[in-house]
C-alpha positions as CSV (number, residue, x, y, z in Angstrom):
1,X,3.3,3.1,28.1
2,X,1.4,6.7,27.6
3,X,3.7,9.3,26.7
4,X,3.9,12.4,29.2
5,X,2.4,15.3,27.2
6,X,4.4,18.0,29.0
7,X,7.7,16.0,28.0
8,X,6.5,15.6,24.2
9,X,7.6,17.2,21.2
10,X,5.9,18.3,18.6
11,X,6.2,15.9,15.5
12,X,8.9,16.4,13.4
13,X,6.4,16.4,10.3
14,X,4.6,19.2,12.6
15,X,8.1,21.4,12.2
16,X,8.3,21.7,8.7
17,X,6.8,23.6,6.3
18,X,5.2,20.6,4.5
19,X,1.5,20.2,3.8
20,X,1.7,24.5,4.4
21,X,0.3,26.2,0.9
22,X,1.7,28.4,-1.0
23,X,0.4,31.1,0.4
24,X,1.0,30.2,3.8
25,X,4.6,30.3,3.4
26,X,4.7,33.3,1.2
27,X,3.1,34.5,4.2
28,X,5.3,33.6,6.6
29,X,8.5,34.5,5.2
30,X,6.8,38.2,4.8
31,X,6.3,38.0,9.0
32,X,9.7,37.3,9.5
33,X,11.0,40.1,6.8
34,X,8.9,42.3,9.1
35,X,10.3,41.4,12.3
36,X,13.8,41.5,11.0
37,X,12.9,45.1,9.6
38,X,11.1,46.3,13.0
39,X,14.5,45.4,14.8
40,X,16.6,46.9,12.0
41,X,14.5,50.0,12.0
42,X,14.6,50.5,16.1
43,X,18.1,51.0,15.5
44,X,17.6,54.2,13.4
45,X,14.6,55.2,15.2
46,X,16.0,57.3,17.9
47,X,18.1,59.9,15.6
48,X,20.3,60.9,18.6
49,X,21.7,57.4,19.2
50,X,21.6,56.4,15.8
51,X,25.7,56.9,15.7
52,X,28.8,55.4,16.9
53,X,29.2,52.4,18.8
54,X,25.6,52.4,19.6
55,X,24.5,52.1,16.2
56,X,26.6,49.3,15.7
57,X,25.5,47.7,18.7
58,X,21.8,47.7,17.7
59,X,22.9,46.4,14.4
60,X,24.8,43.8,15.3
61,X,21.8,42.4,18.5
62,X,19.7,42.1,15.3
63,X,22.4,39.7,13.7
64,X,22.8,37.6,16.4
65,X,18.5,37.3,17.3
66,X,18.4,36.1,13.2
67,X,21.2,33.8,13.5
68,X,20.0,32.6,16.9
69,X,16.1,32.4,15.8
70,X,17.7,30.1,13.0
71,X,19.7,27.5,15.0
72,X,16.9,28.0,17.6
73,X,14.6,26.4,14.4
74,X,16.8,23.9,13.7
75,X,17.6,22.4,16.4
76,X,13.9,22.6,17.2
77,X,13.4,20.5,14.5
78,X,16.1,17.7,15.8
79,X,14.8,17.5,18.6
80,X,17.7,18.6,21.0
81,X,16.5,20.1,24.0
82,X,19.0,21.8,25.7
83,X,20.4,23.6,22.6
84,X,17.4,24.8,21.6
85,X,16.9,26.3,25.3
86,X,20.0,27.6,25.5
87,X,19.7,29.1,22.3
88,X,16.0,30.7,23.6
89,X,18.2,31.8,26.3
90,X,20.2,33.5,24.3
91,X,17.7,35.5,22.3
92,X,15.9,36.7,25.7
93,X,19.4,38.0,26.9
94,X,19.8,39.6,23.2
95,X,15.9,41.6,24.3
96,X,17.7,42.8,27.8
97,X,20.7,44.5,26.6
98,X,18.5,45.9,23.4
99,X,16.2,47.3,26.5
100,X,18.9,48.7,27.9
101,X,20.7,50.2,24.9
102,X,17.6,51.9,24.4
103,X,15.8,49.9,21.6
104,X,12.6,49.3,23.0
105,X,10.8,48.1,20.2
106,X,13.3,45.3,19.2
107,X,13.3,44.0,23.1
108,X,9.3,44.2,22.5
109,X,9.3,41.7,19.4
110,X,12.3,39.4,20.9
111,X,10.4,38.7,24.1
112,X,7.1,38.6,22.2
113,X,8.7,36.4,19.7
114,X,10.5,34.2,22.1
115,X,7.2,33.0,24.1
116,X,4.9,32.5,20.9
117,X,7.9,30.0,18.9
118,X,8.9,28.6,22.4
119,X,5.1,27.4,22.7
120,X,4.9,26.7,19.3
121,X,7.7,24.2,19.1
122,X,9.6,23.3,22.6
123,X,7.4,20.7,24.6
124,X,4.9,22.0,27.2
125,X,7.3,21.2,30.3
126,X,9.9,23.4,28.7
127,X,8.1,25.9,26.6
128,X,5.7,27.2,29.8
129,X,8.9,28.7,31.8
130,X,10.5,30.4,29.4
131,X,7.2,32.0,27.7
132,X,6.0,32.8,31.4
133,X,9.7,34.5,31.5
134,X,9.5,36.2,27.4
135,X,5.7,37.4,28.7
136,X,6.4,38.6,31.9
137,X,9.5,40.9,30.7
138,X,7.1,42.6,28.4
139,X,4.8,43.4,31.1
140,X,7.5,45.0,33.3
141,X,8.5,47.4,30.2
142,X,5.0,47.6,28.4
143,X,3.8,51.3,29.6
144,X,0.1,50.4,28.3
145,X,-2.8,49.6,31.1
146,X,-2.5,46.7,33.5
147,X,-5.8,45.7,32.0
148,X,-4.4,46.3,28.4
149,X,-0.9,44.4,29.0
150,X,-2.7,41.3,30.7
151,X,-4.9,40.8,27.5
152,X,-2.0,41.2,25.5
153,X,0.0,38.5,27.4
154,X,-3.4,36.4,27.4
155,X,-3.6,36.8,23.1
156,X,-0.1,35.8,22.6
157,X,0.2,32.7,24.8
158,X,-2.8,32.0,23.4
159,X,-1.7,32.5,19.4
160,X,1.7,30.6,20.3
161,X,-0.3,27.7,21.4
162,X,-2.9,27.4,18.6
163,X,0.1,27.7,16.1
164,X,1.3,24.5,17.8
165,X,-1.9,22.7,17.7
166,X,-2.4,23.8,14.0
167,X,1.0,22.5,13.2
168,X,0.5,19.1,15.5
169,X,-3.0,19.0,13.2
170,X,-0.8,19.7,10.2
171,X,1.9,17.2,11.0
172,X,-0.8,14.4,11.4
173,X,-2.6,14.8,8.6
174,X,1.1,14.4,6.9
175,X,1.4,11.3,8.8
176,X,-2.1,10.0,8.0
177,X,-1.1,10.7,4.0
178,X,2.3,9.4,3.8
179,X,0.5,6.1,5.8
180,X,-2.5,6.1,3.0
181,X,0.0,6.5,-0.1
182,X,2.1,3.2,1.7
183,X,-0.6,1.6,2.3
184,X,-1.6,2.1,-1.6
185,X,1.7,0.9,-2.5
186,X,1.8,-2.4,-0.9
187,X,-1.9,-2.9,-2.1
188,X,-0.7,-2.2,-5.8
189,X,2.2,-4.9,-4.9
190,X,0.1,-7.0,-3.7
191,X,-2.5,-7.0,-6.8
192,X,0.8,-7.3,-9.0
193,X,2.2,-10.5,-7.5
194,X,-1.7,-12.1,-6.9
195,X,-2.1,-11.5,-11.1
196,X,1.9,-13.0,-11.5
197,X,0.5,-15.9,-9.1
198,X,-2.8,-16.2,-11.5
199,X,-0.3,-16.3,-14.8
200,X,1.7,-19.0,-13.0
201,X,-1.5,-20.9,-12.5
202,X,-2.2,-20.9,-16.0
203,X,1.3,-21.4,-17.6
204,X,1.8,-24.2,-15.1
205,X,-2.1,-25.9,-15.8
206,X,-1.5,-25.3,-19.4
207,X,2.0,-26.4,-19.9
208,X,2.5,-29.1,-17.2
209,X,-0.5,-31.2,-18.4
210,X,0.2,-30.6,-22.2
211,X,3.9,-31.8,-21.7
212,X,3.1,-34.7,-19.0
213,X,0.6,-35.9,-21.4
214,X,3.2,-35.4,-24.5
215,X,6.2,-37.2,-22.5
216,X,4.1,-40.2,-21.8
217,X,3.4,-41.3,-25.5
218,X,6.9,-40.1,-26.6
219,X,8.4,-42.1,-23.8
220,X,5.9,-45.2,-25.3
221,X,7.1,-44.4,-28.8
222,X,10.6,-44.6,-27.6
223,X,10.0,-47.9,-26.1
224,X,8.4,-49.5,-28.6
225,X,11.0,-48.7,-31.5
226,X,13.7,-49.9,-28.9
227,X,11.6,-53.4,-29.1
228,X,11.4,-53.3,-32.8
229,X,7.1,-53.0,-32.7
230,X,5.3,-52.8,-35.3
231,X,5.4,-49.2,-37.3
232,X,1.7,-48.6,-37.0
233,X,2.2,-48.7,-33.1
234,X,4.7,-46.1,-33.3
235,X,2.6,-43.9,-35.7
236,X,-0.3,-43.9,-33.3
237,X,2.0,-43.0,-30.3
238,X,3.8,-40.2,-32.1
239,X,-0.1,-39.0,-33.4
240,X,-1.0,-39.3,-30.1
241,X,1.5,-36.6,-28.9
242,X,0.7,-34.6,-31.6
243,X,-2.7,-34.3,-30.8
244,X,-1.9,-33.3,-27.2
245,X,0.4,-30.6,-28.5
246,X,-2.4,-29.2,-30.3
247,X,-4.6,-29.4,-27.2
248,X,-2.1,-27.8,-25.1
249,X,-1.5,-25.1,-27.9
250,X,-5.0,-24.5,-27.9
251,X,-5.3,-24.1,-24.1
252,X,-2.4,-22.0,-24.2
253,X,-4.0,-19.6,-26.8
254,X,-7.3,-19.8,-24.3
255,X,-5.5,-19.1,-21.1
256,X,-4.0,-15.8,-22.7
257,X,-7.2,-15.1,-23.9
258,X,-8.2,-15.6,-20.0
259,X,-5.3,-13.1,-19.0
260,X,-6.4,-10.5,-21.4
261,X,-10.6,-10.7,-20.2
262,X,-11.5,-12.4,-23.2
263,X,-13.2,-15.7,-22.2
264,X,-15.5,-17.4,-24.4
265,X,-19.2,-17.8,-22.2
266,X,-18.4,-21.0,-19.8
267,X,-21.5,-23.1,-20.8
268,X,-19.6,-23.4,-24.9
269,X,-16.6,-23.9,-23.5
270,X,-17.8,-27.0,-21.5
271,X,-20.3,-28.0,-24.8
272,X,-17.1,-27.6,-26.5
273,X,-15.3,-30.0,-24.3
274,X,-17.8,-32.8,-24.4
275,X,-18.0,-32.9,-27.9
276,X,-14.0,-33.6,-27.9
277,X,-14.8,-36.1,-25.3
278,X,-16.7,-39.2,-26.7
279,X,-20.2,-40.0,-24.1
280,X,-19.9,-37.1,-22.4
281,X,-22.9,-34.5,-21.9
282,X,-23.5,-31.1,-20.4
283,X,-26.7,-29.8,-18.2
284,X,-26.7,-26.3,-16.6
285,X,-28.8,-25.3,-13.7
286,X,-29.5,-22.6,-11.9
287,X,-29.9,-18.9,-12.9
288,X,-26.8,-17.9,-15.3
289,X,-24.8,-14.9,-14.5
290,X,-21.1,-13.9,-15.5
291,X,-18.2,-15.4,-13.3
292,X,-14.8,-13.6,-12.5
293,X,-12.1,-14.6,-14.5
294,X,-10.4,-16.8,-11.4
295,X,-13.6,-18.7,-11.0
296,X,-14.5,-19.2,-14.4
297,X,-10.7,-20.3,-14.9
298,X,-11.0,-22.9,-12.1
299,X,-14.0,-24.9,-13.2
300,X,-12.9,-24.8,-17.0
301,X,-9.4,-26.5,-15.5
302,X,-11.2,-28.8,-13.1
303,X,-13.4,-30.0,-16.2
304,X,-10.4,-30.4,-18.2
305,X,-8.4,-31.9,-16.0
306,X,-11.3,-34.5,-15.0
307,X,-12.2,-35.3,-18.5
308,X,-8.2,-35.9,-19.2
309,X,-8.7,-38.3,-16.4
310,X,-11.5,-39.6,-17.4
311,X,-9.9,-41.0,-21.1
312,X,-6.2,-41.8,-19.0
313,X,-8.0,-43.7,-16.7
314,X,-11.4,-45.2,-17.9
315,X,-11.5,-44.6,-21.5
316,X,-15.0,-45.2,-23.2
317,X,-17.1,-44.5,-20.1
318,X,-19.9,-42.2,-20.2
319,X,-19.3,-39.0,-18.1
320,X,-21.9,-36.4,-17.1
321,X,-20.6,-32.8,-16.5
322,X,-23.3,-30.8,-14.4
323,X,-22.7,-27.1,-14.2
324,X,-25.2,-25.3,-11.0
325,X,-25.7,-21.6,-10.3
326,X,-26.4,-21.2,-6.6
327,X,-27.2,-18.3,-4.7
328,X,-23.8,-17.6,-3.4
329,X,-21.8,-20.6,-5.3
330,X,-21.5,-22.3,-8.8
331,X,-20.8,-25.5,-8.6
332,X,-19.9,-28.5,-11.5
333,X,-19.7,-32.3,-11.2
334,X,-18.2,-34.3,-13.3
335,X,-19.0,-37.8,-12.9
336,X,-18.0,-41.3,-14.8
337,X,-20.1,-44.4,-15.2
338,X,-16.5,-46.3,-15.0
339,X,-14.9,-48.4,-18.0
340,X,-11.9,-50.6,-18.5
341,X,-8.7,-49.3,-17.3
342,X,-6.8,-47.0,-20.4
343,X,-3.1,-47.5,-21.3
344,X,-2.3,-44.4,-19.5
345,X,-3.6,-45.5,-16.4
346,X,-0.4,-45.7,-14.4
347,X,0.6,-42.3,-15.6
348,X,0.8,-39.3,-13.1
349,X,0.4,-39.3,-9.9
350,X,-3.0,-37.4,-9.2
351,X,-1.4,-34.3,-9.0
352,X,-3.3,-32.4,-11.3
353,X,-6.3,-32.6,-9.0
354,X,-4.4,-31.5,-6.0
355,X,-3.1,-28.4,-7.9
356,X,-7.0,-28.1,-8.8
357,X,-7.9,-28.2,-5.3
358,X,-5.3,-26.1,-4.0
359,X,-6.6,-23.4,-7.1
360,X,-10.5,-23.8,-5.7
361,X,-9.2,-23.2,-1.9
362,X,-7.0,-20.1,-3.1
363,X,-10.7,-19.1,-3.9
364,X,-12.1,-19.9,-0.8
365,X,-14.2,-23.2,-2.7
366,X,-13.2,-26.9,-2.3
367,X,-12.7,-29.4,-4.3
368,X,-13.5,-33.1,-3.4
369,X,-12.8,-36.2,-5.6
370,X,-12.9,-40.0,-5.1
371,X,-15.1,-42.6,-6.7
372,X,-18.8,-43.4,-6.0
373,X,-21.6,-45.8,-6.4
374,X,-20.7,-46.4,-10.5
375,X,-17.3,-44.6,-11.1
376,X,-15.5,-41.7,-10.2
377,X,-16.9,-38.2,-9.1
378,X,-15.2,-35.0,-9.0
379,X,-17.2,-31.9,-6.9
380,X,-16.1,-28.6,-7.3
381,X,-17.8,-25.6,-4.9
382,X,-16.8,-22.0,-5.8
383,X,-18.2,-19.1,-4.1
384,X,-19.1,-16.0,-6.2
């Protein structure tokens, strides 16, 4: 539903003095020193009534229009309507009786004073009246030409009404900022728990297949000193587990160096891989260009994660790791020529490739993997 414009207020933000400089307000407070002194002053101008009751009169009418102008500001500000008019009310009544004690000048700047502030910060439905009523009590005392007082009348209405458009201007643009600096706020939030997601990733990748792989020849240790096996049995399960808490050390030590920006190139870390993996190789195609860290992470943990496959499940087959540069992807496949089923082949339950595939979707790439003509494939699409 549109909001009636005569019935609207001016924005709070639009009331205040924020988003005003310095010199703005030094200004302003110098106006209002002015006005105050005018009315003080119209007290002691007329020499002859400057005594007595009179002189306390005047005095005390220029009390009451600052404490009135004040609450007139305030309540402005909050938004209550018929305080603020009766208060407006007041201050025009205060510009009669100063007419008719005989302080012209003072009646002059209340009524003056009264229509500009009333269109400055009342809503149009409210602030018309009484600034028709402020303007047209000047024109009955003003002794200056008809011609004269109407463009007088014209300038103020118009000055009261600009202030209020500069202020609305001045109260959105307060708006718009406090919006932009929010806005900036949640998007540093965001960044912050997208790079505590990313060091989640890691520990998890890192850690959970380090440990899984640890638990499973500890657990077979265990098992075979319960059965009384042979000591050279236990010796290769316990070096077994050593091995894969180097590896995961090792990872660990690379996926900090991934979280700091310091990642070896991606072709040696996949030459690197197939050399620790016995009949594997490595082919690149495609132009070469640098990766961001979250895609370069994903295919180095998709290639580790199928090659760990790769000896759990069909140890001594050859595997072929392909790594292409597209246009608008990179892409690696990983690919087995099958072998006999390893000792570890009932360990896990395939959920390091769904944690890979839920890492290349986070990225907007997919992951797909399930056996083909000679073995098992894995085919990883990232888009860069």
């Amino acid at each position: 539903m549109t909001e009636n414009p005569w019935l609207r207020w001016p924005s709070r933000e639009a009331l205040t003095r924020e988003g005003r400089s310095p010199v703005r307000n030094a200004l302003g407070r110098v106006v209002r020193l002015l006005l105050i002194g005018i009315m003080v002053w119209s007290a002691f101008e007329n020499n002859s009534r400057a005594h007595g009751w009179v002189l306390v009169a005047g005095v005390g009418l220029a009390l009451v229009a600052v404490g009135a102008a004040k609450g007139f500001f305030a309540l402005t500000f909050a938004h209550r309507l018929w305080p603020s008019l009766l208060l407006l009310t007041l201050l025009l009544g205060v510009a009669v009786v100063a007419e008719v004690l005989g302080f012209g000048t003072s009646a002059l700047v209340l009524w003056c004073g009264c229509a500009v502030v009333g269109l400055q910060r009342l809503p149009l439905g409210a602030a018309l009246p009484f600034a028709s009523v402020a303007l047209s009590a000047f024109a009955v005392v003003n002794e200056d030409m008809w011609l004269t007082t109407a463009a007088t009348l014209g300038a103020l209405a118009l000055v009261g009404y600009t202030l209020r458009l500069d202020a609305e201007a001045r109260g959105n643009a307060s708006r718009l900022l406090a919006q932009e600096r929010a806005a900036r706020a949640a998007e540093a939030e965001s960044a912050a728990l997208t790079e505590r997601a990313r060091i989640a990733r890691e520990i998890h990748d890192v850690l959970a297949h380090s440990l899984s792989a640890q638990l499973v020849h500890l657990e077979a240790a265990r098992l075979l000193i319960e059965r009384g096996a042979d000591r050279q049995q236990i010796l290769e399960r316990v070096v077994a587990a050593r091995g894969m808490a180097r590896d995961g050390l090792d990872e660990t030590r690379q996926a900090l160096s991934a979280l700091r920006g310091e990642l070896t190139p991606l072709e040696d870390f996949l030459a690197d891989l197939a050399r620790a993996t016995d009949g594997a190789r490595v082919t690149v195609a495609g132009e070469r260009r640098p990766l961001s860290v979250e895609a370069s992470q994903t295919v180095r943990r998709v290639a580790q994660e199928a090659l760990t496959n790769v000896r759990k499940h069909a140890p001594g087959a050859k595997v072929s790791l392909r790594l292409e540069y597209g246009p608008r992807e990179v892409a690696l496949d990983v690919r087995d020529s099958g072998g006999s089923p390893g000792e570890l082949a009932g360990a896990g339950g395939g959920y390091g490739l769904l944690g890979m595939r839920e890492r290349a979707e986070l990225l907007g790439g997919s992951l797909e993997a399930g056996p083909d003509e000679e073995g098992f494939a894995v085919r990883l699409r990232v888009p860069v």
